[in-house]
Every structure is written in C-alpha cells, then in structure tokens.
GUPAVO-357877 format. One record per residue (C-alpha): residue number from 1; residue in three letters; z, x, y. Coordinates in pm, 1 decimal. Example, Ala and Ser with C-alpha at 12.3 -4.5 7.8 and 13.67 -1.06 7.14 Angstrom:
2
+-----+-----+----------+----------+----------+
:   n : res :       zz :       xx :       yy :
+-----+-----+----------+----------+----------+
:   1 : ALA :    780.0 :   1230.0 :   -450.0 :
:   2 : SER :    714.0 :   1367.0 :   -106.0 :
+-----+-----+----------+----------+----------+
// end
This chain:
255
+-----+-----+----------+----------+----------+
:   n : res :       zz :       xx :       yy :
+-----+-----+----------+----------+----------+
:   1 : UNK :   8011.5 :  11488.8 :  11747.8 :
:   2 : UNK :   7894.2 :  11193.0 :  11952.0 :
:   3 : UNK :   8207.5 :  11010.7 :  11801.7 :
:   4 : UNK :   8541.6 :  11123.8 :  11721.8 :
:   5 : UNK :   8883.7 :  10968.4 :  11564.0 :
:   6 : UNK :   9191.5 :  11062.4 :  11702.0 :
:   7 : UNK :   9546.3 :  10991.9 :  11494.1 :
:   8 : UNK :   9890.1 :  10964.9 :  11685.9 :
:   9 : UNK :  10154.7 :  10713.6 :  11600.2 :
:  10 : UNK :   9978.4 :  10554.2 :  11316.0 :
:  11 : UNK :   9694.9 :  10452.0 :  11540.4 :
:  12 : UNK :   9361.4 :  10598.7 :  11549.3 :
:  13 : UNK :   9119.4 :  10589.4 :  11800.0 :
:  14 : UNK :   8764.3 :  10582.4 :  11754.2 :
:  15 : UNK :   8611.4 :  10739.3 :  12064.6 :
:  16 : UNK :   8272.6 :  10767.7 :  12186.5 :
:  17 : UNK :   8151.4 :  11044.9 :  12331.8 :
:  18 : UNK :   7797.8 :  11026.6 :  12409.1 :
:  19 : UNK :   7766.1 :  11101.2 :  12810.4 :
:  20 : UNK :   7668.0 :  10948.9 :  13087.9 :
:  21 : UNK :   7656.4 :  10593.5 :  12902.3 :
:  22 : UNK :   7723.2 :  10640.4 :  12518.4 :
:  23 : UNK :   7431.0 :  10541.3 :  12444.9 :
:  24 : UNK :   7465.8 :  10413.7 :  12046.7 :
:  25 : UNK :   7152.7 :  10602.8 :  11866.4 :
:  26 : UNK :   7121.8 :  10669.3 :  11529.1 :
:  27 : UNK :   7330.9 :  10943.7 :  11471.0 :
:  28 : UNK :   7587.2 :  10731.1 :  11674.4 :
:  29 : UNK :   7593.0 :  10458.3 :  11429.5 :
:  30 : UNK :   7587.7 :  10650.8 :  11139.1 :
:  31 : UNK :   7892.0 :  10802.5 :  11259.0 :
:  32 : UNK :   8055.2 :  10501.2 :  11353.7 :
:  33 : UNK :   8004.5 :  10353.4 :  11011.0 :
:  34 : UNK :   8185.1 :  10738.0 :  10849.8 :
:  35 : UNK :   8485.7 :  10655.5 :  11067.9 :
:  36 : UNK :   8512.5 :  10385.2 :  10972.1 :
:  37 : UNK :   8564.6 :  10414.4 :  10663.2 :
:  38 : UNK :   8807.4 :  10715.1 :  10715.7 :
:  39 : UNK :   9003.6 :  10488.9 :  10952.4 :
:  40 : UNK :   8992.7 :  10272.2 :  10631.1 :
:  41 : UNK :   9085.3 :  10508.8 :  10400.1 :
:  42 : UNK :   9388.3 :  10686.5 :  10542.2 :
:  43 : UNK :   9721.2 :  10570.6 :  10525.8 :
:  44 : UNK :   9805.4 :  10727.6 :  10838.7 :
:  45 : UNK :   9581.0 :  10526.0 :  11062.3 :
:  46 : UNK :   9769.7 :  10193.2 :  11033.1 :
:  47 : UNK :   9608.7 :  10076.6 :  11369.0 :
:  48 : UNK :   9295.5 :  10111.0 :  11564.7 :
:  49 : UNK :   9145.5 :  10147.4 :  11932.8 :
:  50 : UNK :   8769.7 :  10165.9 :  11980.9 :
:  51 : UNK :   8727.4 :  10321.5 :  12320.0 :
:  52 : UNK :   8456.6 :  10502.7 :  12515.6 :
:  53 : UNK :   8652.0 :  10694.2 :  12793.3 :
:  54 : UNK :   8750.5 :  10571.4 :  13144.4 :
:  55 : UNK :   8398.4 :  10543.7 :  13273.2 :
:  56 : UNK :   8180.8 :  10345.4 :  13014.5 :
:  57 : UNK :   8264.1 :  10163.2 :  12674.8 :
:  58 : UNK :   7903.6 :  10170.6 :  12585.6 :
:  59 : UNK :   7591.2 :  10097.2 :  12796.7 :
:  60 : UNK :   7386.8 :   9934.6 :  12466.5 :
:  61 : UNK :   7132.6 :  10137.6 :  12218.2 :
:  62 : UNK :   6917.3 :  10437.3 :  12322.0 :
:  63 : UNK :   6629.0 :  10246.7 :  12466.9 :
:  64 : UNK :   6381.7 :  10592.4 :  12454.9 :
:  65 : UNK :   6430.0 :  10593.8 :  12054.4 :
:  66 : UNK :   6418.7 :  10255.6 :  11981.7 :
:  67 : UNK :   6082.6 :  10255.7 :  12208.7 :
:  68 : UNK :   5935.4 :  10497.3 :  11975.7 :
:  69 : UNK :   5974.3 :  10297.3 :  11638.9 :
:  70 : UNK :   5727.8 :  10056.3 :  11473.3 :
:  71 : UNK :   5803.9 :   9749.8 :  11293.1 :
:  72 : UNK :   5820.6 :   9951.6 :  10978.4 :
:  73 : UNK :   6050.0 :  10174.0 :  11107.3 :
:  74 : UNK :   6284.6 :   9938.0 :  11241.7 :
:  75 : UNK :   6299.3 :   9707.4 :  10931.9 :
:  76 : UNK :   6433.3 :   9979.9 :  10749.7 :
:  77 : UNK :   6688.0 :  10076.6 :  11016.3 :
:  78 : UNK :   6838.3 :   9766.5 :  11154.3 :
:  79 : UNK :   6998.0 :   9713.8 :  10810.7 :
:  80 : UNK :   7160.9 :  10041.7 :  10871.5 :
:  81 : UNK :   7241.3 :   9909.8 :  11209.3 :
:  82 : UNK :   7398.6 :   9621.4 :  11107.3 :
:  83 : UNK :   7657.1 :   9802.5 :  10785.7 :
:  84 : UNK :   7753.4 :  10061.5 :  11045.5 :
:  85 : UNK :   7892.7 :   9798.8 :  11289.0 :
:  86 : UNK :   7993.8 :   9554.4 :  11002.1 :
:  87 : UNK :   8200.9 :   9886.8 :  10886.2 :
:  88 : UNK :   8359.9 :   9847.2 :  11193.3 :
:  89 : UNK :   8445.9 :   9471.0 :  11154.3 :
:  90 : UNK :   8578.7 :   9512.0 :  10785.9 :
:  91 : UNK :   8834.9 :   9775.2 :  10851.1 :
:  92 : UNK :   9133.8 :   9631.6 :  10691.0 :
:  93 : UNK :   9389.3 :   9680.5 :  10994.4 :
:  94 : UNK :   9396.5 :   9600.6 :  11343.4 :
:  95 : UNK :   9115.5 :   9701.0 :  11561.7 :
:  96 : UNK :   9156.9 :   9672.8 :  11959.7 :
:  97 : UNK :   8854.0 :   9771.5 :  12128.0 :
:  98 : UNK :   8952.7 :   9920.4 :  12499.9 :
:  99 : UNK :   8668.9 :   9869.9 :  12740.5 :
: 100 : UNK :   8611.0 :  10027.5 :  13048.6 :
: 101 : UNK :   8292.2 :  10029.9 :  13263.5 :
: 102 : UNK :   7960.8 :   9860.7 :  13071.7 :
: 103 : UNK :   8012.6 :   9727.7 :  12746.1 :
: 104 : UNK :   7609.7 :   9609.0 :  12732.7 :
: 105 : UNK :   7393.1 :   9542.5 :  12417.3 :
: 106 : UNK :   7515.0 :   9763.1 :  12114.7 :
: 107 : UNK :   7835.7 :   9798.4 :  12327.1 :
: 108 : UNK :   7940.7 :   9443.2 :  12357.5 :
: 109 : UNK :   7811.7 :   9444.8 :  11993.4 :
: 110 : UNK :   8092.4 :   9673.3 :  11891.1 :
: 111 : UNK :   8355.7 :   9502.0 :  12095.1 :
: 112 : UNK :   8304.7 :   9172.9 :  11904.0 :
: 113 : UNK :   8394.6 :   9378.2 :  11584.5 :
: 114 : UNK :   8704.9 :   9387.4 :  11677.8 :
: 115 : UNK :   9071.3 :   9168.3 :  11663.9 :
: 116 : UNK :   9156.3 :   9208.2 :  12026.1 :
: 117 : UNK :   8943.0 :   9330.0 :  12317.1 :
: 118 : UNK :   9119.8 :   9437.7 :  12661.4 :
: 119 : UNK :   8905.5 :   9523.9 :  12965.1 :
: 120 : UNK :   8921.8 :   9679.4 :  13286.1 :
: 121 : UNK :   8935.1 :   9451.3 :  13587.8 :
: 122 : UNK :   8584.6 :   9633.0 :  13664.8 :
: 123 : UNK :   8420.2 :   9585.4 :  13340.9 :
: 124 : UNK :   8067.7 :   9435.5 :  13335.6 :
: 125 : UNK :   7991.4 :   9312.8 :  12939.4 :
: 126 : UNK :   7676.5 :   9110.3 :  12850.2 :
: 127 : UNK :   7389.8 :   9118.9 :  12586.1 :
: 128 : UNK :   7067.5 :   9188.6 :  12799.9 :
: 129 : UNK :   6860.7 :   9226.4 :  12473.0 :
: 130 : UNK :   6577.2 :   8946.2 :  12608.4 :
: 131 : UNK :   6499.0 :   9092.5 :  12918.2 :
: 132 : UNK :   6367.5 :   9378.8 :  12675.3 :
: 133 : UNK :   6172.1 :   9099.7 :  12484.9 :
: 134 : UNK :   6450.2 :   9111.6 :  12221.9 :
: 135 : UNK :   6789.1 :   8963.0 :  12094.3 :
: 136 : UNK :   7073.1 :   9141.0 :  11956.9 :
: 137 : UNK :   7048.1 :   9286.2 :  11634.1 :
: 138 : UNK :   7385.1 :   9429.9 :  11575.6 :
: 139 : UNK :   7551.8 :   9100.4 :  11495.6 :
: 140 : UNK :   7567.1 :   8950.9 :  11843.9 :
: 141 : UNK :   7390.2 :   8637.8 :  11777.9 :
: 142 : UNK :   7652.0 :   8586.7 :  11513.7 :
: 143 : UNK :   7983.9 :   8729.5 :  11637.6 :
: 144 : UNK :   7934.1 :   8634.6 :  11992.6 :
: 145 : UNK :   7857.5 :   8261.8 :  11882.9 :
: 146 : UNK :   8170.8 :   8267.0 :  11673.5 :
: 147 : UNK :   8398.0 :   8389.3 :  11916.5 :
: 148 : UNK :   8270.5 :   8139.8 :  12238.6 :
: 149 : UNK :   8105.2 :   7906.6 :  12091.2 :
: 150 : UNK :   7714.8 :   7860.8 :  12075.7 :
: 151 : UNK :   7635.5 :   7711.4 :  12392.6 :
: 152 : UNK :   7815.1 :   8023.5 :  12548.9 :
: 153 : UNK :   7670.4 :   8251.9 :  12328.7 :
: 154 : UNK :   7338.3 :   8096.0 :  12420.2 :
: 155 : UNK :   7396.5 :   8142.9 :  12797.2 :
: 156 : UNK :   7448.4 :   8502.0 :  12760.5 :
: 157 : UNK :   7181.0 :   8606.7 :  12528.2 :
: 158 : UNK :   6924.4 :   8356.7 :  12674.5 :
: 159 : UNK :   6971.0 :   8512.7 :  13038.3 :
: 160 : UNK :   7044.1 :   8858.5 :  12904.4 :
: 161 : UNK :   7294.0 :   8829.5 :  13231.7 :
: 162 : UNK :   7646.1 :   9047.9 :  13257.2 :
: 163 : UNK :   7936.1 :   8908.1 :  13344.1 :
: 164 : UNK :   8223.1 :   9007.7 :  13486.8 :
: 165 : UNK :   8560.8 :   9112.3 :  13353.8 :
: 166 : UNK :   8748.6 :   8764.0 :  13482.5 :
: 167 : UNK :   8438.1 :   8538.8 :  13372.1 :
: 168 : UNK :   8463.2 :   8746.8 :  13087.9 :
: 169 : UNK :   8822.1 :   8609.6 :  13007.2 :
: 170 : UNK :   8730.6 :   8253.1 :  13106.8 :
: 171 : UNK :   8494.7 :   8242.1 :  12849.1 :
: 172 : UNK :   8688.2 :   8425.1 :  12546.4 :
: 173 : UNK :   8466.4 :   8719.0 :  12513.5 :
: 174 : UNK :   8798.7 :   8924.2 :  12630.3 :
: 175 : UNK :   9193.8 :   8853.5 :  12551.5 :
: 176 : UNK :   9350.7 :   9083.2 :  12865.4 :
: 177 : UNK :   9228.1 :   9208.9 :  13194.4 :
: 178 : UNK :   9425.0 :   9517.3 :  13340.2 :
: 179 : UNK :   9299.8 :   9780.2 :  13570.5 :
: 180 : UNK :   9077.1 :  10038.6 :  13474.3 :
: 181 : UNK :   9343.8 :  10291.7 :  13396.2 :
: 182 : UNK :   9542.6 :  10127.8 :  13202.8 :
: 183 : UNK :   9305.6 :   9987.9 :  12939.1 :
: 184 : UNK :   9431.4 :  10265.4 :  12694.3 :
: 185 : UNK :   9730.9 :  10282.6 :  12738.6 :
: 186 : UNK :   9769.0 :   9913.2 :  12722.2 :
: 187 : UNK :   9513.0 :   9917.8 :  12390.8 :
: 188 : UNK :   9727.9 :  10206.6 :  12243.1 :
: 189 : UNK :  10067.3 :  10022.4 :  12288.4 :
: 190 : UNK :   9924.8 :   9735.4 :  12124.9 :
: 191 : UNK :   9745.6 :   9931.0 :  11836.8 :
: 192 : UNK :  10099.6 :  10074.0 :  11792.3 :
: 193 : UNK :  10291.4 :   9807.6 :  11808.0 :
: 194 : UNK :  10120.9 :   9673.6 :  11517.3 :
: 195 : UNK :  10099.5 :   9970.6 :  11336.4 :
: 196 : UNK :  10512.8 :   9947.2 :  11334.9 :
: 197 : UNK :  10457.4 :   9623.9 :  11131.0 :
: 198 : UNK :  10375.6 :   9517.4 :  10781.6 :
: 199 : UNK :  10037.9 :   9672.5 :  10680.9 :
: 200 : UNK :   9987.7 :   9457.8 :  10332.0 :
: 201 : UNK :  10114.5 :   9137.0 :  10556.4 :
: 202 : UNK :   9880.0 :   9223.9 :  10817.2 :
: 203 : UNK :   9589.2 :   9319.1 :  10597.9 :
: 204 : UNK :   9624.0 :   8972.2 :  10466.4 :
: 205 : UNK :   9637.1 :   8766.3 :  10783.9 :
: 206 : UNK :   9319.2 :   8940.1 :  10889.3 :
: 207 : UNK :   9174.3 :   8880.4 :  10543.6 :
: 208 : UNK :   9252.7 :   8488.7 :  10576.4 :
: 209 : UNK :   9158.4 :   8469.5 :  10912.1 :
: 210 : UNK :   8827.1 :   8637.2 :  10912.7 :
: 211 : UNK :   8723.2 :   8523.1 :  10573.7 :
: 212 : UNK :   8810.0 :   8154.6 :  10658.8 :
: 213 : UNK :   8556.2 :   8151.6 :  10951.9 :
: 214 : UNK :   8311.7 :   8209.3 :  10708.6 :
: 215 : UNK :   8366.8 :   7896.8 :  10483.0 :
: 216 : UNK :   8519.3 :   7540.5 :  10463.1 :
: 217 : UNK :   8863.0 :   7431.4 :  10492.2 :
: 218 : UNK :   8999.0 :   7399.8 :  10118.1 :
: 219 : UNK :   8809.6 :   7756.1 :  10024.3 :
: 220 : UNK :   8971.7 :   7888.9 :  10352.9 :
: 221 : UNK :   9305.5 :   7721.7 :  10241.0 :
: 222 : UNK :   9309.3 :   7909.4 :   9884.4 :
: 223 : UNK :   9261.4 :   8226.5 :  10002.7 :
: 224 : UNK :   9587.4 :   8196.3 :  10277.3 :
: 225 : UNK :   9719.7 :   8045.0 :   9917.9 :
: 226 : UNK :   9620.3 :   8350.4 :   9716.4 :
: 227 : UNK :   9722.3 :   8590.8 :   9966.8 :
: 228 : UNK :  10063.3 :   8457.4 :  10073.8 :
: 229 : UNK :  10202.3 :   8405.5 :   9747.0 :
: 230 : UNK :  10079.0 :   8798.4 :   9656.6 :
: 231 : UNK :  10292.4 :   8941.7 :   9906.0 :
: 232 : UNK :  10589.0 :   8820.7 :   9732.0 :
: 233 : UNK :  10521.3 :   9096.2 :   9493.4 :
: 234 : UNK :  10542.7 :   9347.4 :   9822.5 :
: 235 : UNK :  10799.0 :   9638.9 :   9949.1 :
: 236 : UNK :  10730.1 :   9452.8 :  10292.8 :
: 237 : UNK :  10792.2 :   9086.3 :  10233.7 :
: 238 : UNK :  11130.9 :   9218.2 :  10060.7 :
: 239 : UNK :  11222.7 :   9440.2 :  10345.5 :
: 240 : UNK :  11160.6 :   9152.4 :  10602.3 :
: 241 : UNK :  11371.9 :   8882.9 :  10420.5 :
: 242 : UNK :  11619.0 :   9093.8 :  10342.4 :
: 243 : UNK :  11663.5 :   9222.4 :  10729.5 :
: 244 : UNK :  11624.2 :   8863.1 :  10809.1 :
: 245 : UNK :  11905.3 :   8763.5 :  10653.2 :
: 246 : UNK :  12151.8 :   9073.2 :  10702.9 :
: 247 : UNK :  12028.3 :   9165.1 :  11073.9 :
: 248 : UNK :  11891.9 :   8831.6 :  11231.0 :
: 249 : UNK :  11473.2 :   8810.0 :  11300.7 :
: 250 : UNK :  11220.3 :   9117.3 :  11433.1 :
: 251 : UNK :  11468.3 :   9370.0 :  11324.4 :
: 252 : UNK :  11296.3 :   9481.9 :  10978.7 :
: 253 : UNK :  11167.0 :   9846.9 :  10937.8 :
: 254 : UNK :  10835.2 :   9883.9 :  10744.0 :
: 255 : UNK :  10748.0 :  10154.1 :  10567.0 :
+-----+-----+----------+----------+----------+
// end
C-alpha cells in the first residue's frame, strides 16, 4: 500500500509510503481519500498525524502520469483529486500534519488540510505548480489563500518558489519548527494530547471554526450558537463541569 494508517493511543497516523519522494498518483489519492474516511469512522482514532517518514512529507504529484493525460482525462480526474484531499480536510477530529523534507505541490496541498502543521527545521514547502505551466489543483489556490492571506498566497504560487521552514513560520503556512527528528514525536504528542480531550466538544470547535471561514459573521455566529448549546445534551460537557467544580479546572477525564 502506498499509504497506510497506524492506531496507538487514540491517534492514527496516516503515512505515506511511496519512496524516494511519495510522489501522490492516483492510486495515492484514492487511498488517501479510503483513510480517510476510516480515520473518520472509527472511534478509536480520536486524533490524527499525516506524515511521510523522516526524509520527505511529499515531493508534489507524479509528474510522468500527469504528463500522459489529455484534457479529457484530467477533467474527469481532478474532481477525484480534489474529494480525496477534501476527505482529508473534513475528518471530524484533529489532524496534525508532520512534515519532514519537501512538502511541494500535492504535498503542501495535503498539509493545508490539516488543523496544525509542524515542520522540520530543514523543511522546504512551496507550490511550484507554474513553473510546470500550471497552478494547484488540489485546493491550494483556496486553502493556501485562506490560511496567509492572498497576497502571500499569490507570492508563492505566482513564483512557484519554496521556502524555507523559518520563512515558512513567518508567513503562517506552519505553527512549530523543531528539528527533523522530532517532528513525530512532537506531532504524535500533540495528536494525543487532544485525543485525551472531549471528542463531541472538539468535533464542534472544528465544525464552527472551519465552517465559519466559509460564510459571514451572523451565519458563522449561529452555528457556534447551534453547536454550543447541543453539547449541553453531552456525557462530556457533564463530565467537565462536574470535575470543574469538585476537582478545580483541566482535571476532567473523557471518555
């Protein structure tokens, strides 16, 4: 399998293991969309880490196939493209993505799908898409604009240039820089740390957050309304008050 998912401590990692570069071909995506939605699906993945091994996150899309489809071809597949990364970005938990070496193309792609992206101090991450005589097509003219800002966004995709791991940070593409072997372990402890905590509660911020990007203020506003008065009907939110008030704050065990 060119991808694999991994479950210890309710977190599951999503690994890629396509040598030398993990290249993200068809049967790459497809897979990545069927994890997915197992890491979806199981109640024992309460957390996730997208990681490609210690030498390369992923180097972008398998240039040699793509070079051998038309525009028919490719109409009908970047659809596919698109739900098997978007898979990625709608699983209902937290998603870390752990990046060490090239994170280019498809790769930085798939980092922007997720919550929280940590990177080795050696990373190199960039969409070089134009100096192909294309632009991203797996959401990073979207996600990528969202996340930096367009003017950002524009710099990287209009230049097609990679940047490093600190510039990286500057501009908000990553949240952590660490050194190369400690991405993920430092991913994992974070995956797990969350996967301690509320999963309804957490579920919801995600919901709010992610769904409230995508519209105005008062629409935003009613969903955090709808969601936050729901969980008063939760195990969680009565477990958390209750060991608020008997034990003092961050003491409450979720089930």
């Amino acid at each position: 399998m060119t991808v694999n998912l991994e479950v210890a401590e309710g977190v599951g990692t999503i690994r890629l293991d396509r040598p030398p570069m993990n290249a993200l071909d068809t049967a790459t995506q497809d897979r990545l969309r069927e994890l997915a939605a197992e890491a979806t699906r199981r109640d024992d993945v309460r957390a996730v880490v997208i990681w490609g091994g210690e030498k390369v996150f992923a180097a972008g899309a398998d240039i040699k196939e793509m070079q051998a489809m038309d525009h028919q071809a490719m109409i009908l597949r970047s659809s596919a493209l698109q739900e098997s990364f978007t898979a990625v970005a709608r699983i209902p938990k937290p998603v870390v993505a752990a990046i060490n070496g090239y994170a280019l193309g498809g790769g930085c792609e798939l980092a922007l799908c997720a919550d929280f992206r940590i990177a080795a101090d050696t990373a190199k991450i960039g969409q070089p898409e134009i100096l192909l005589g294309l632009i991203p097509g797996a959401g990073g003219t979207q996600r990528l604009a969202r996340l930096v800002g367009p003017a950002k966004a524009k710099d990287l995709i209009f230049t097609g240039r990679q940047v490093k791991a600190e510039e990286a940070l500057t501009l908000g593409l990553v949240d952590r820089v660490v050194p190369a072997a400690e991405v993920y372990p430092q991913a994992h402890a974070w995956a797990a740390r969350l996967a301690a905590g509320p999963a309804l509660a957490l579920r919801a911020a995600k919901e709010c957050v992610d769904a409230g990007l995508e519209t105005d203020l008062d629409t935003g506003l009613t969903i955090e309304r709808t969601w936050f008065a729901g969980l008063f009907a939760t195990e969680d939110r009565e477990t958390g008050m209750r060991s608020f008030v008997e034990e003092g704050p961050g003491k409450a065990k979720f089930r």
